[in-house]
Backbone as CSV, one residue per row, in Angstrom:
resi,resn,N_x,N_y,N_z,CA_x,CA_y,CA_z,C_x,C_y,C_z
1,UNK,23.811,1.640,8.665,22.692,2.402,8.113,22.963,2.742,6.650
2,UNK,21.927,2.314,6.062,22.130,2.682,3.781,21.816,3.962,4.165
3,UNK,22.527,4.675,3.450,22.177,6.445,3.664,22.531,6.986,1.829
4,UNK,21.288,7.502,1.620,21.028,8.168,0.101,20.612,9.928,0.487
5,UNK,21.860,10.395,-0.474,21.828,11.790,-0.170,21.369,12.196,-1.707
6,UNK,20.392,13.141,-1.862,19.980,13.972,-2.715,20.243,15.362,-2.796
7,UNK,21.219,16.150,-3.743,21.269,17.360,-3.214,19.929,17.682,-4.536
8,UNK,18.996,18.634,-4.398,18.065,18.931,-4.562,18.015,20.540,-4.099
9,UNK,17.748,21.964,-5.103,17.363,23.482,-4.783,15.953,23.321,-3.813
10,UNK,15.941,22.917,-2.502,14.838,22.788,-1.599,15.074,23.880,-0.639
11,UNK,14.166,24.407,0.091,14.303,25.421,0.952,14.623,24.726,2.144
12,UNK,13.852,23.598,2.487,14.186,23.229,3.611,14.494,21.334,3.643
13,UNK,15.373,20.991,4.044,16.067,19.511,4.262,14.633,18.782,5.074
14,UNK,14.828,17.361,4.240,13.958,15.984,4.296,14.366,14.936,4.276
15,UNK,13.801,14.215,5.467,14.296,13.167,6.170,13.994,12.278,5.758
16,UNK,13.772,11.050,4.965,13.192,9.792,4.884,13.646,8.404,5.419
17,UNK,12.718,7.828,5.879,13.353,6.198,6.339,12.535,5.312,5.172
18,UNK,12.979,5.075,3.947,12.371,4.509,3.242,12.330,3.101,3.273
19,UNK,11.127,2.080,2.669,10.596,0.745,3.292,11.537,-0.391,3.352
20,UNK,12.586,0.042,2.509,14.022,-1.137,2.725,14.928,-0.740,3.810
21,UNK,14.443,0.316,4.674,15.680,1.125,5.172,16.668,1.669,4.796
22,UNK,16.282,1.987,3.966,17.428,3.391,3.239,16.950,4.860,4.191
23,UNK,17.687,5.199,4.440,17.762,6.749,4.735,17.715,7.558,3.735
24,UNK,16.873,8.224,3.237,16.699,9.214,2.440,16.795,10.899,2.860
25,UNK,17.987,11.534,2.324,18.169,12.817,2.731,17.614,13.541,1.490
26,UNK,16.844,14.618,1.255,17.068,15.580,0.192,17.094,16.844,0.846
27,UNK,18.570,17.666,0.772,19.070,19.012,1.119,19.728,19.594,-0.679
28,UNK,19.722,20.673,-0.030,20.410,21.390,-0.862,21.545,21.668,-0.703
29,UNK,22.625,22.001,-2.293,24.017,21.468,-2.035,24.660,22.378,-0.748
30,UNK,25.203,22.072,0.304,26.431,22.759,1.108,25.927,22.478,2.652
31,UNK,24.638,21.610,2.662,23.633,21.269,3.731,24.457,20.306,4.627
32,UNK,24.109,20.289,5.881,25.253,19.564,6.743,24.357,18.141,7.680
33,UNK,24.279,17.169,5.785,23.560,15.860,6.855,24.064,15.271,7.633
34,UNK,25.147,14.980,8.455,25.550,14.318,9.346,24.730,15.438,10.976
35,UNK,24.883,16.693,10.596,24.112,17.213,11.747,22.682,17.062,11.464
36,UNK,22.276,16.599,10.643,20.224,16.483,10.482,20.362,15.390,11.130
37,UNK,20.999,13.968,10.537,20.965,12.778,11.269,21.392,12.984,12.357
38,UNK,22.413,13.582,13.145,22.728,13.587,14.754,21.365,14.120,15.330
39,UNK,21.193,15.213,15.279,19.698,15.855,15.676,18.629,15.103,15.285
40,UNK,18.265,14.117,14.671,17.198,12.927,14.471,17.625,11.887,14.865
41,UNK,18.717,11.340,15.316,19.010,9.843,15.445,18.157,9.169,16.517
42,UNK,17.428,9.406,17.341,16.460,8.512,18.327,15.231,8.402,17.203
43,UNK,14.764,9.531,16.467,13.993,9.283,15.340,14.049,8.104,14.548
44,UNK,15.493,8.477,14.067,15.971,7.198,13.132,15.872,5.964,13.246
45,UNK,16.437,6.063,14.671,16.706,4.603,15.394,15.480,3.755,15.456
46,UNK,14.451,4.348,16.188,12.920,4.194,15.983,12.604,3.592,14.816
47,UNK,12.677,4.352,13.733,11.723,4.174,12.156,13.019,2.661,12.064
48,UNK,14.133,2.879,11.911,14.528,1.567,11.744,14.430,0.186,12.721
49,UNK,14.010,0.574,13.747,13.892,-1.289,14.629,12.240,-1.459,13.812
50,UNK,11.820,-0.130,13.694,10.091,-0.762,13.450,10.099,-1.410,12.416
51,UNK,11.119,-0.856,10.871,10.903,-1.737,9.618,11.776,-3.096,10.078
52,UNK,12.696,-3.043,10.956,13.256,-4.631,10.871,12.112,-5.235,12.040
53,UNK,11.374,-4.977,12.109,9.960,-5.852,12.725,9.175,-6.187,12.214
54,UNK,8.841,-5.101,11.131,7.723,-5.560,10.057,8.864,-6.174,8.968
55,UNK,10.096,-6.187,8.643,10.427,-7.374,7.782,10.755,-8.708,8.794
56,UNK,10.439,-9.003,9.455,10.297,-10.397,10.117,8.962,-10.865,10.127
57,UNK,7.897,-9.940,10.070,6.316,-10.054,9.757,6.314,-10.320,7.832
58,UNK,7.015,-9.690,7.537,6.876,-9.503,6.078,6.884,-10.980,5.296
59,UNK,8.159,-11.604,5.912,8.806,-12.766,5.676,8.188,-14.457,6.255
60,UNK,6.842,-14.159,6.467,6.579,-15.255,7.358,5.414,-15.632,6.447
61,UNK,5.094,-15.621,5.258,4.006,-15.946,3.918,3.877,-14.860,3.085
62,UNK,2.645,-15.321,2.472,2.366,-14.440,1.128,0.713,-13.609,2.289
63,UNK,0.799,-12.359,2.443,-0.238,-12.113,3.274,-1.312,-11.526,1.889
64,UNK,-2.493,-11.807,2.825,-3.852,-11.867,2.275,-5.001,-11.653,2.910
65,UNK,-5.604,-10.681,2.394,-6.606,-10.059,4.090,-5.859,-9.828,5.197
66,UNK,-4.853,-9.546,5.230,-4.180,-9.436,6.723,-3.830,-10.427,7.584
67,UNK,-3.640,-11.791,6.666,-3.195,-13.124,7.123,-1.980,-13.373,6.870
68,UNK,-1.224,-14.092,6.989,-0.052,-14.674,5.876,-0.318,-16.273,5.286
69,UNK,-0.395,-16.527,4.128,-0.421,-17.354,4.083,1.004,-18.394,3.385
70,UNK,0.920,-19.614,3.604,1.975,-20.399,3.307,2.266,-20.208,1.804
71,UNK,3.369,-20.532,0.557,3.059,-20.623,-0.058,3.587,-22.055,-0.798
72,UNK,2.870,-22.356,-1.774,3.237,-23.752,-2.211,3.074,-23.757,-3.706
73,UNK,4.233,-23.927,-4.369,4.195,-24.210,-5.326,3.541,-25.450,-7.029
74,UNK,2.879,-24.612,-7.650,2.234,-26.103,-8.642,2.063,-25.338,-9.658
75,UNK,1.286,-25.893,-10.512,0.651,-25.181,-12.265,-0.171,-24.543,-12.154
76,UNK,-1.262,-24.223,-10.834,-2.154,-23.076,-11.672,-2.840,-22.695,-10.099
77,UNK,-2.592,-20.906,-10.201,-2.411,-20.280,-8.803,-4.136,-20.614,-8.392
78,UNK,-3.744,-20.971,-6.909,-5.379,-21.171,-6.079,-5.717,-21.248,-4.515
79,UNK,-5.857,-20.262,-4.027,-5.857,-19.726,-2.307,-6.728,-20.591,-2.300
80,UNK,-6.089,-21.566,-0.841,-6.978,-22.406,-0.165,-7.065,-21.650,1.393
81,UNK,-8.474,-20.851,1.627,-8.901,-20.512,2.738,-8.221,-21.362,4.033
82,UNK,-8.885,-22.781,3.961,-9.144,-23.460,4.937,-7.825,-23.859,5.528
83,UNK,-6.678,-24.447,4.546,-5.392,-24.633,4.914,-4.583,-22.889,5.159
84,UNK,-5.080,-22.331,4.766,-4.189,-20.664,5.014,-2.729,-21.054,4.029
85,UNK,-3.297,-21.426,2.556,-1.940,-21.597,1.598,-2.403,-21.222,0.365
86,UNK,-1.641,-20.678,-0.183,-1.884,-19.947,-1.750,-0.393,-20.807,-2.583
87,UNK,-1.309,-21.218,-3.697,-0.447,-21.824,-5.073,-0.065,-20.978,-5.513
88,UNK,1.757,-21.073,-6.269,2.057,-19.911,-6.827,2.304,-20.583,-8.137
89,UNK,1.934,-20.544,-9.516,2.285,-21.277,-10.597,3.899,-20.687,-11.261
90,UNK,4.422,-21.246,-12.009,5.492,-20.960,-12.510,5.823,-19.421,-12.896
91,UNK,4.706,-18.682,-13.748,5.194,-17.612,-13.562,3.973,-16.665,-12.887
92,UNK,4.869,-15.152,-12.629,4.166,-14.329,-11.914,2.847,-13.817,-12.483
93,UNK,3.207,-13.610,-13.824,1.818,-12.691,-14.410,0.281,-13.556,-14.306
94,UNK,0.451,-15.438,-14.126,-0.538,-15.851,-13.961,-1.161,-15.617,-12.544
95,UNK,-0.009,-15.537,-11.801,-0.685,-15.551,-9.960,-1.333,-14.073,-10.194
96,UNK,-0.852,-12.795,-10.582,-0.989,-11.651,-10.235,-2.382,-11.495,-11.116
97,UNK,-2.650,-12.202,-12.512,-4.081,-12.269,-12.956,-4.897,-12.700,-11.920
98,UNK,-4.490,-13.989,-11.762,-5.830,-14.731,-10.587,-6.289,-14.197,-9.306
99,UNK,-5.375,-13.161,-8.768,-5.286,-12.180,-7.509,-6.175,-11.068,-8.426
100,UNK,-6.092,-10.848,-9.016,-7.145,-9.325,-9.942,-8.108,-10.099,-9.889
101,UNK,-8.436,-10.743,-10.056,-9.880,-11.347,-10.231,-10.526,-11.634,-9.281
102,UNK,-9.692,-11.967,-8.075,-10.577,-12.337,-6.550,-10.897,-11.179,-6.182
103,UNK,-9.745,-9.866,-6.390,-9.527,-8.793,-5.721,-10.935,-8.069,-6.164
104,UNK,-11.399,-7.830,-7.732,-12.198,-7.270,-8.352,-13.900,-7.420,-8.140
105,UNK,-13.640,-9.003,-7.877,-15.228,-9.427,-6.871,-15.303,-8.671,-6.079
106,UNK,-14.630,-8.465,-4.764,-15.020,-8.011,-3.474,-14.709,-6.210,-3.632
107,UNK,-14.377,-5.789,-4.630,-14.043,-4.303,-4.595,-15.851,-3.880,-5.250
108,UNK,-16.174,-4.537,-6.332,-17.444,-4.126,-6.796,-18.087,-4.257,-6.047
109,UNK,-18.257,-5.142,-4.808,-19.594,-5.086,-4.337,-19.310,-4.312,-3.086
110,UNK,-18.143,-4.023,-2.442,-17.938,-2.545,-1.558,-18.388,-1.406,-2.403
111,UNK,-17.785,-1.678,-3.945,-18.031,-0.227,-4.557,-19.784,0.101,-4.478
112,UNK,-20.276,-0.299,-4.961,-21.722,-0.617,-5.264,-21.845,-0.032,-3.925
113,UNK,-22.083,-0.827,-2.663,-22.426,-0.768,-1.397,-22.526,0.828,-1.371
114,UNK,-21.179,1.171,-1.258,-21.045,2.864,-0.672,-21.246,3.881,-1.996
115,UNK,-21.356,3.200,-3.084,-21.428,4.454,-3.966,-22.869,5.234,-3.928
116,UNK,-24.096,3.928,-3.303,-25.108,4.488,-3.342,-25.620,5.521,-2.481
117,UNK,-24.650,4.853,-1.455,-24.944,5.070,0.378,-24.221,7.116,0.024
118,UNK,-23.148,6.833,-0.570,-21.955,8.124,-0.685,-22.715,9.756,-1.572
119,UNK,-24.038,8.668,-2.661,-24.281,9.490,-3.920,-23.502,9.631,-4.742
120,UNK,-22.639,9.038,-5.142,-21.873,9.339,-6.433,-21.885,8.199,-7.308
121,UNK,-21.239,8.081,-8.296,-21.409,7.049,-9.320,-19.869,6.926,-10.177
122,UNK,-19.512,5.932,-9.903,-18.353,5.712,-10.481,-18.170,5.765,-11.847
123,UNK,-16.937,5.904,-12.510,-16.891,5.749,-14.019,-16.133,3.953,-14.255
124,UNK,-15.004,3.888,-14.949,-14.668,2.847,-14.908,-14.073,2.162,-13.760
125,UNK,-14.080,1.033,-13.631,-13.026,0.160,-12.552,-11.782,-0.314,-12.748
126,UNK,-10.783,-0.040,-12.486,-9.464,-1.191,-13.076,-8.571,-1.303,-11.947
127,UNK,-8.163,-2.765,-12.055,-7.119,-2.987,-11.105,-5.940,-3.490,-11.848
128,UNK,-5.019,-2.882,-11.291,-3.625,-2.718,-11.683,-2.921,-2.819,-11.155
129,UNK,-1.452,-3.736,-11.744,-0.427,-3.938,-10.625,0.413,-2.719,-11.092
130,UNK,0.524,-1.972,-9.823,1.543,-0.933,-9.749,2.313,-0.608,-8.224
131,UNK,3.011,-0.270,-8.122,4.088,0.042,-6.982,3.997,1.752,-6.464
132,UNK,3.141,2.372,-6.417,3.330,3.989,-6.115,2.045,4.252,-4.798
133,UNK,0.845,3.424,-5.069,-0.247,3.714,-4.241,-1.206,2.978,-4.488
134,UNK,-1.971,3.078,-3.294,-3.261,1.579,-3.389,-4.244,2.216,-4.004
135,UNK,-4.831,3.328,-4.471,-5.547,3.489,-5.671,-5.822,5.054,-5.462
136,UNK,-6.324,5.570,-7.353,-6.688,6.779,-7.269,-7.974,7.064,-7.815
137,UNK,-8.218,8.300,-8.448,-9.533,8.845,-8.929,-8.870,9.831,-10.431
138,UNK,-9.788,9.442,-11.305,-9.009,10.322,-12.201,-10.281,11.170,-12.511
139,UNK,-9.384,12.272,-13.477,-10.888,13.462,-13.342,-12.102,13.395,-14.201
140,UNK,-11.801,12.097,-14.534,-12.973,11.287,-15.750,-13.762,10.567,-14.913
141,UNK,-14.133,10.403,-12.922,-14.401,9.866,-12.560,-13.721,8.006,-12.646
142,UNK,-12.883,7.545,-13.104,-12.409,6.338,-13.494,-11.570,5.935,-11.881
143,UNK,-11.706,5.095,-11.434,-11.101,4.741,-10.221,-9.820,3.101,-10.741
144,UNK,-8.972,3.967,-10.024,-7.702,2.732,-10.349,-7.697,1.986,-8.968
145,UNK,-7.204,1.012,-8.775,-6.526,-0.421,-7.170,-5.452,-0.809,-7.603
146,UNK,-4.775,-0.883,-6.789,-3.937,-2.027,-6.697,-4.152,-3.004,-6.262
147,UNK,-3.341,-4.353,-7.146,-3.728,-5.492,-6.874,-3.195,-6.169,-5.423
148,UNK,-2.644,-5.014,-5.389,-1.682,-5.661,-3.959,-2.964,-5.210,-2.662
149,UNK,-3.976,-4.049,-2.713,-5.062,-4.655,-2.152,-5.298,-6.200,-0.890
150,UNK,-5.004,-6.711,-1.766,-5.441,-8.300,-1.623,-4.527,-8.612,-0.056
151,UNK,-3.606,-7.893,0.057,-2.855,-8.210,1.312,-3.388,-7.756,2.271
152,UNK,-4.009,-6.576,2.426,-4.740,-5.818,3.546,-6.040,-6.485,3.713
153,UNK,-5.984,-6.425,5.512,-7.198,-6.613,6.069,-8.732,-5.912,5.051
154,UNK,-9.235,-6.752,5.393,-10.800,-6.076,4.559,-11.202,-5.207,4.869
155,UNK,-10.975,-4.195,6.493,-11.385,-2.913,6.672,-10.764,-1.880,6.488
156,UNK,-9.280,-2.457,6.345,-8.157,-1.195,5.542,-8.763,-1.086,3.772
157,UNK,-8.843,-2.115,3.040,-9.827,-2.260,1.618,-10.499,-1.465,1.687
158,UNK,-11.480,-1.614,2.712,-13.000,-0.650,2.971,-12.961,0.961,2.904
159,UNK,-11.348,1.306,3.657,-11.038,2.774,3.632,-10.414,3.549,2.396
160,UNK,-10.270,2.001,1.737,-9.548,2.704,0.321,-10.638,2.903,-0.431
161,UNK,-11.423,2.260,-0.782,-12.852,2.842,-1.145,-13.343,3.729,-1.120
162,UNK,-14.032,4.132,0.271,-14.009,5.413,0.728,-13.491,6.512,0.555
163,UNK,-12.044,6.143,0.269,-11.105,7.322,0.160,-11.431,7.529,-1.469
164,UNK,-11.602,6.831,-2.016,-11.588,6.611,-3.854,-12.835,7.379,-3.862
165,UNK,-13.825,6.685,-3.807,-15.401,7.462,-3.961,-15.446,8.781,-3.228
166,UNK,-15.139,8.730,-2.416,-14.904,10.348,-1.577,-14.252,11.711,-2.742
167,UNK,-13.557,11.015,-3.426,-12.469,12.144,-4.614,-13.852,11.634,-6.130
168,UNK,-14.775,11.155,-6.119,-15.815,11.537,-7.009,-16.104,12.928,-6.324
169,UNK,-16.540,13.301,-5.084,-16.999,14.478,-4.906,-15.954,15.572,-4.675
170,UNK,-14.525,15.325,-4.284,-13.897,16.032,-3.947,-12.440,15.533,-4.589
171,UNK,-12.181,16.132,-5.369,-10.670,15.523,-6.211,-9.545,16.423,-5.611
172,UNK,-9.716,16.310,-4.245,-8.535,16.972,-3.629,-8.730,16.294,-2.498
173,UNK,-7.874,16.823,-1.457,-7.937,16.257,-0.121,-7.853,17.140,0.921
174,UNK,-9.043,18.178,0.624,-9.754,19.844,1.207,-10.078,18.919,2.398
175,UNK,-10.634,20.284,3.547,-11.720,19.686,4.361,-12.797,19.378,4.117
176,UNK,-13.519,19.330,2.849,-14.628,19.105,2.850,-13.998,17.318,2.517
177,UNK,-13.295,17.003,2.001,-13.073,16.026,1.646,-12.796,15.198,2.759
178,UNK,-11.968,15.291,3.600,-12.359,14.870,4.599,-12.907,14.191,6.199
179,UNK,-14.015,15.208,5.367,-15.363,15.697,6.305,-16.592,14.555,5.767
180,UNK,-16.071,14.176,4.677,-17.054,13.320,3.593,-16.159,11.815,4.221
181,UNK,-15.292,11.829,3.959,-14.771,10.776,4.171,-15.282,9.966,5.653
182,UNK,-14.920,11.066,6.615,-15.035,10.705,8.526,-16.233,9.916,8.185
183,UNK,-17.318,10.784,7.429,-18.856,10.248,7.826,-18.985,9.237,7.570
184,UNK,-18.349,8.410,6.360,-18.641,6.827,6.326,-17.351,6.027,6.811
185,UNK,-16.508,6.843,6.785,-15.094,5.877,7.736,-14.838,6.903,8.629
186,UNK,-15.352,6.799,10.035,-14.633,7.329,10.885,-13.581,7.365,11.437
187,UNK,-13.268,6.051,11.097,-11.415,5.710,11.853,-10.424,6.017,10.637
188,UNK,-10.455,7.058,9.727,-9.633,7.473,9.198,-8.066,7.542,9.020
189,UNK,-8.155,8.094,10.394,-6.991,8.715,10.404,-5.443,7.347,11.177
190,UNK,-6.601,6.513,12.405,-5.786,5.216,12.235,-5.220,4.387,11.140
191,UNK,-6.783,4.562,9.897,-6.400,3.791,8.504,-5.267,3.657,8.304
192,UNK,-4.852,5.035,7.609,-4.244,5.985,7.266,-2.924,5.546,7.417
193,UNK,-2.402,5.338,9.300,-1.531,5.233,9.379,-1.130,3.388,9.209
194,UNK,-2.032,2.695,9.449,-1.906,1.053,9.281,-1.420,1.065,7.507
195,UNK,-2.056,1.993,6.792,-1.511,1.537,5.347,-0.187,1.856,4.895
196,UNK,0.189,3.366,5.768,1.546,2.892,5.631,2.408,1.691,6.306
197,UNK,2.240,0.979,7.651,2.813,-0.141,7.511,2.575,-1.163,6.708
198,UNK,1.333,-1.677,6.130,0.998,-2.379,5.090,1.593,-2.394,4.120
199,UNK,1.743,-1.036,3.800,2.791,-0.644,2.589,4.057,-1.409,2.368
200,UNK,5.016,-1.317,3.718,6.218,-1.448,4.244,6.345,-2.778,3.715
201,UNK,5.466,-3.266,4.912,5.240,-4.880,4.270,5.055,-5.541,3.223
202,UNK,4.720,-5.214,2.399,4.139,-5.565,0.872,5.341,-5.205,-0.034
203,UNK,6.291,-3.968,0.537,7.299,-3.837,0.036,8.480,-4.700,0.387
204,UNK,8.507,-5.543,1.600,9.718,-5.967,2.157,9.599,-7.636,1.408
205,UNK,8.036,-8.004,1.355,7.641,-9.715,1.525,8.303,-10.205,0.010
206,UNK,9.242,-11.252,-0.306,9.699,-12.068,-0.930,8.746,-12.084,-2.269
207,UNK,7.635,-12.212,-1.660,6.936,-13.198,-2.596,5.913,-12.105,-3.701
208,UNK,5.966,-10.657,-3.251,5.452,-9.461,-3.833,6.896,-9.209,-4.583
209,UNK,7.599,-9.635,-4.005,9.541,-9.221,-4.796,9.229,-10.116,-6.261
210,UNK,8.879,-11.445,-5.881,9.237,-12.223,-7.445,8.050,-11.864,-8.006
211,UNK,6.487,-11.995,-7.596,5.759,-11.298,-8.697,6.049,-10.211,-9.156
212,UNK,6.693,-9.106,-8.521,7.092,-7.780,-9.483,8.566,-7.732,-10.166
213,UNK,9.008,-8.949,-10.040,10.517,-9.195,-10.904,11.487,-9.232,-10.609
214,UNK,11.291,-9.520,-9.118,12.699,-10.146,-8.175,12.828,-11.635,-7.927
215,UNK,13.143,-11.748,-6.852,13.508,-13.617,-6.432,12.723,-13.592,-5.162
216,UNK,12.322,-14.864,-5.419,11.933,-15.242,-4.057,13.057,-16.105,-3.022
């Protein structure tokens, strides 16, 4: 087990199983983690067989909509539906453009869809490759994505939306917020939890490693 200890002035000790399987402790100094981990270890044990399941899922293509697809190398990146294979060109920043651009079609016309349905009105759109979260709301109305998007099923997409346009009316995550949300995504709270494995995955897969500046 990778075990990362943080001593941190916290009132109370935090457990993490983070998406590589690192164990993440943050206590404060004189805190006794070997007894947090004894008193969590069926916990532990748990969160770790599940990420070495989803990195055997992780590792089996480049996923897309909630597919995996093969990948095959040439000069200029291009998802072929029908074969279930995506071109990766020599370098990353061209694949990760051509993924913004598929990604950006199908986000405007969800956006559109529910912004009317929601009443609100968006400010700008941008999709961005970043590593922290699949998108936010800023208080200029401006909505950010990630490009990594593109890996999730189209109805996990659908909830990030929702969740985005939902913080036009509510830039917190009150009950009224949501209460706004349930009404056009009712399955919320399943979302919710599928995006953190999505997450996991997107963090473990090879091929999200060399577009963001690792190896495949």
């Amino acid at each position: 087990m990778k075990l990362r200890v943080r001593r941190r002035p916290v009132k109370y000790a935090r457990l993490e199983v983070m998406p590589d399987g690192t164990v993440l402790v943050t206590a404060p100094e004189g805190f006794d983690v070997d007894g947090l981990l004894e008193r969590h270890r069926g916990w532990l044990e748990g969160k770790l067989a599940e990420i070495g399941g989803l990195r055997e899922v992780a590792e089996s293509g480049f996923p897309i909509n909630g597919e995996f697809y093969r990948v095959i190398h040439g000069r200029r990146p291009k998802v072929h539906e029908r074969f279930k294979t995506i071109v990766f060109s020599p370098t990353p920043d061209d694949v990760i453009i051509y993924l913004k651009k598929i990604l950006r079609e199908e986000l405007l016309a969800l956006l559109n869809s529910y912004a009317e349905r929601m009443g609100v009105e968006p400010g700008k759109i941008y999709i961005r490759h970043q590593k922290s979260k699949w998108g936010s709301c800023s208080a200029r109305g401006n909505l950010n994505f990630n490009v990594r998007l593109i890996s999730l099923p189209r109805t996990l997409r659908e909830y990030v939306v929702v969740h985005e346009l939902a913080h036009l009316r509510h830039l917190n995550h009150s009950k009224a917020f949501w209460k706004l949300v349930g009404e056009f995504y009712p399955d919320y709270k399943h979302a919710r939890k599928e995006l953190k494995k999505w997450w996991t995955i997107v963090e473990l897969n090879p091929y999200w490693n060399w577009l963001e500046g690792g190896k495949v």
